[in-house]
N, C-alpha and C positions, 0 to 999 in steps of 0.2 A: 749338027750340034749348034745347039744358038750360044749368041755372044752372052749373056750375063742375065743374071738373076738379082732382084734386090727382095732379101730376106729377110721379114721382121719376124722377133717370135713373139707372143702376145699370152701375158697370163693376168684376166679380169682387167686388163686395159682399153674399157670400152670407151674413158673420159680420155685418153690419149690418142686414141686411134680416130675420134671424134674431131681432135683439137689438130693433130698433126698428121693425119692422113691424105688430108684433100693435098699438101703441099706436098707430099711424094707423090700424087697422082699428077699432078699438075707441072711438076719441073721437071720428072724423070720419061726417059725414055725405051728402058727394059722393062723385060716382066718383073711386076709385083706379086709376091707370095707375102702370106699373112701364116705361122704357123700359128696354130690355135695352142698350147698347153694346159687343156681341160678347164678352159674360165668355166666359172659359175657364175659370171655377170650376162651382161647383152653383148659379148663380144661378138660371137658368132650370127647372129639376126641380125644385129648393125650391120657388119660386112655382107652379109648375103642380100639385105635391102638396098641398100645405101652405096656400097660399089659393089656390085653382080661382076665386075670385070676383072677384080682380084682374085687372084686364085687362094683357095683357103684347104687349110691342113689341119684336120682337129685330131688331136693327138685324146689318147684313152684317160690318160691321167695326167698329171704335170711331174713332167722327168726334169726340172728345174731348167737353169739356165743352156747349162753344158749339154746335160744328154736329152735336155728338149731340140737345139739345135744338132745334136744328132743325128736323133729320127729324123727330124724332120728334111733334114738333107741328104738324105739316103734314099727319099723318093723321089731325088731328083739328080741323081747320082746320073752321068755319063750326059743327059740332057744341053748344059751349059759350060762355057767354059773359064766362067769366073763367077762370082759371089760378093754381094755387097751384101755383108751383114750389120741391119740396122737396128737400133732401140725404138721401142714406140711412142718414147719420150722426144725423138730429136726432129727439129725444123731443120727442112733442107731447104738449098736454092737452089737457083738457077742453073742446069748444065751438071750439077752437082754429082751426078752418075758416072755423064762421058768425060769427066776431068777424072774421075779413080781408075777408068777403065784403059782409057788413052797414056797414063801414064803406066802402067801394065803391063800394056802393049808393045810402048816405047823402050822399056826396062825389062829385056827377058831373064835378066838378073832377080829380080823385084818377085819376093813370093807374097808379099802384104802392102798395103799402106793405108794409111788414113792417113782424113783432111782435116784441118784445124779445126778444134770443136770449140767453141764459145760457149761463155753460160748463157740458157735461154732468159733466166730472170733478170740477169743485166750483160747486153750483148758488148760489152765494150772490154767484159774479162774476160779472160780462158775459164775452162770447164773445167773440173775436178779431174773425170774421166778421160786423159788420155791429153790433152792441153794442146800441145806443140811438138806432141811425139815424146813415147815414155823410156825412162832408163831405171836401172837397178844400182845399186850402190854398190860395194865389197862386200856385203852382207845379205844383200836379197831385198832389201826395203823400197818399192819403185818408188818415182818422182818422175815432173817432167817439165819439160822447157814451158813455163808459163804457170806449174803449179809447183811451188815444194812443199811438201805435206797438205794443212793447210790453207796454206797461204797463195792465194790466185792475183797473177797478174792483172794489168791491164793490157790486151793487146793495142800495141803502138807499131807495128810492123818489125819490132826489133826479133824477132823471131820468123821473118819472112824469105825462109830458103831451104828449098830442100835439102832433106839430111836421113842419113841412115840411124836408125832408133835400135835400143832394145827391144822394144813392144809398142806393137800397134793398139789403139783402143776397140773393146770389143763394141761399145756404144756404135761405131761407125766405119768400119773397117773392108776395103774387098782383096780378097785373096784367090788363088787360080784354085779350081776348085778341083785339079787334081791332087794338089797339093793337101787340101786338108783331107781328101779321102787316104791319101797314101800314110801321110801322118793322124788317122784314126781320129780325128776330129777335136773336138773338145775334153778333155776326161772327165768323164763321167761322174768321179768319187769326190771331183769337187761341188759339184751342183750349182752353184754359180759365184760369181767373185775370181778373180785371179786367172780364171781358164783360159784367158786369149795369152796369158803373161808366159801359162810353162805351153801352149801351142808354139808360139813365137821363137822361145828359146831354144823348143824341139828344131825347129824349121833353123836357126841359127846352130844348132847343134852339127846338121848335115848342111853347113856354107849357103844357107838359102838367107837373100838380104830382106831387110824391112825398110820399110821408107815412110817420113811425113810429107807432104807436101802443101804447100800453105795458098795456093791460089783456089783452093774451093776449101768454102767453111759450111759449117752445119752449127745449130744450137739446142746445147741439149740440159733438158732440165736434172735430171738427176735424181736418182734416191725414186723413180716411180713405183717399182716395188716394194725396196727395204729402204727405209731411211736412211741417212746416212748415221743418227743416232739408234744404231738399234744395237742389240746384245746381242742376235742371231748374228748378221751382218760381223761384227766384233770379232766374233767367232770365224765366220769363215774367211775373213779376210786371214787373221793369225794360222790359222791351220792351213787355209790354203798357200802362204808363204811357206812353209813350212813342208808340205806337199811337194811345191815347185822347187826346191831346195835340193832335196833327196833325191828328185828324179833325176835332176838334169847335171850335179855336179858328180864327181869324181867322191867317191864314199871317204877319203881321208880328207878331201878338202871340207864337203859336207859337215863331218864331226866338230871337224876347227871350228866352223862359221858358228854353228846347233850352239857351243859354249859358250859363244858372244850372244846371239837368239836368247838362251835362256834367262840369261842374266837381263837383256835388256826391255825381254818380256813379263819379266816381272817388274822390273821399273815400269812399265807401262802399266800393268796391273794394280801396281799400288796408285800411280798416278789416277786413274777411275776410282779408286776408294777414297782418296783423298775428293775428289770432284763428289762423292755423293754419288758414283755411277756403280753401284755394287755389283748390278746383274755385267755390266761389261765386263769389269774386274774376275767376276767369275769364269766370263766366256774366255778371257786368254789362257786362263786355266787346263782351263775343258781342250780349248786347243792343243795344248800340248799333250796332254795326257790322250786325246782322239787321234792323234797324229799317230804315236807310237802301236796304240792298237788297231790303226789302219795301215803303218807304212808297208808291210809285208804285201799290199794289194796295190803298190804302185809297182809301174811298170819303168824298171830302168835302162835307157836307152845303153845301145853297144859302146859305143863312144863317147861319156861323160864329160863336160867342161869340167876345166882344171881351174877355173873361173868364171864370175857371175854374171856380168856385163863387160860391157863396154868403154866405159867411162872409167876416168882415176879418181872416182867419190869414191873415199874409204867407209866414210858412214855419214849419210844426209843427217842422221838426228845430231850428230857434232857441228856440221854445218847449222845448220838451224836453229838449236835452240843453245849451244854452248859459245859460237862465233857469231851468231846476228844474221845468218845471211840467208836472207825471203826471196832471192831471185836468182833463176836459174844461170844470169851472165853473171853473179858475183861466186858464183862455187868452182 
């Protein structure tokens, strides 16, 4: 069995894979897999010209984010015995591989971690995606050391120490890769958005730890796919909180939260009406109501939390927008 695989899965990201590929060929030292999820662009002729030495997976159709990572890890199942699962949006450095794998190694505690991600467009803040390692609130609404909603720090090392997280970012993340075959990988019925969030919680459900670790960075643009303003995106972020909610908590704690959720997803909903965002406005809607006639196809673990995370944040949006507080050291 070989030591570690690094994973990207790619859908019609031929200008990404252009921009940020030579720099994982370049700094890393496992295999590189490219899964393919059915682009229609040059994705596949670029890789097969241009690096021949990447191995590539072209999947039939695009099973989106979650159950394109999947498949695509299932033909590689028994093979390796970790997984660096990457975006095709992120610039790595230096060594940037054998520092996720080595800490891993060093931590047989350790089922995840990711390394601080920086935004690519200005490398001096955290990234939206996963920052300085993510947490959940009392309510389900994640945040992270360097981002609260959204509001992005600047990193100045005040965030420079490892720490056990609620959730690793999917942007960048390696995990033992017995681990996500036993825990059945990403769920599928969310398609992409939130999926690393209820993996993570699954994996914290059965005492499995997560970790950030801040001595390797990567930067990562964001939004290659779905923008960050989009109505679709809108949607699956709300439904997919909503998803990870039902799974992973205990059914009476769940209902409690759902009552605070709904009330404060409609304040959300009016807030996009109010902005002029009508189609978002709708999509938290649609969320809720897709939720309900999807929740009977989630799968509920044996042993539910009786609670959400980690952390004593009752609710980041009281933090944030009711007490003023933009940064993760004043909450």
């Amino acid at each position: 069995m070989q030591k570690a695989a690094i994973v990207i899965l790619n859908y019609n990201g031929s200008a990404f894979l252009r921009r940020f590929l030579p720099f994982v060929v370049k700094y890393s030292i496992y295999d590189i897999i490219v899964i393919d999820n059915a682009s229609t662009d040059d994705s596949v002729s670029f890789l097969k010209n241009e690096f021949p030495r990447v191995i590539r997976q072209v999947l039939l159709k695009n099973f989106g984010f979650a159950e394109g990572y999947n498949k695509g890890l299932d033909y590689l199942k028994g093979r390796y015995q970790y997984y660096i699962l990457l975006n095709s949006d992120v610039e790595v450095t230096p060594s940037w591989d054998e520092g996720l794998i080595q800490f891993l190694e060093s931590n047989p505690h350790a089922a995840a971690v990711q390394p601080k991600i920086l935004s690519e467009k200005d490398k001096k803040k955290f990234d939206h995606a996963g920052a300085a390692g993510g947490y959940l609130d009392s309510l389900g609404y994640p945040f992270c050391r360097g981002r609260i909603l959204s509001h992005l720090e600047e990193d100045e090392g005040q965030y420079n120490q490892n720490v056990n997280v609620d959730w690793v970012s999917g942007a960048c993340m390696a995990i033992r890769a017995d681990l996500f075959h036993q825990f059945r990988g990403f769920d599928p019925l969310f398609f992409a958005h939130m999926e690393e969030i209820d993996l993570c919680w699954r994996l914290r459900n059965q005492n499995h730890n997560l970790y950030y670790i801040y001595k390797v960075s990567v930067y990562h643009v964001g939004g290659g796919t779905l923008s960050k303003s989009n109505p679709f995106k809108t949607y699956l972020n709300f439904r997919n909180s909503l998803f990870t909610l039902r799974k992973n908590l205990n059914t009476q704690v769940f209902y409690k939260i759902y009552c605070c959720r709904i009330f404060l997803d409609l304040v959300a909903a009016v807030v996009f009406l109010f902005k002029g965002l009508w189609k978002d406005s709708k999509s938290v809607l649609n969320a809720h109501i897709d939720f309900h006639k999807s929740k009977k196809k989630l799968q509920i673990p044996i042993n539910p939390s009786k609670k959400v995370g980690n952390t004593k944040v009752k609710s980041i949006l009281w933090e944030y927008y009711l007490l003023g507080k933009k940064k993760f050291s004043e909450i």
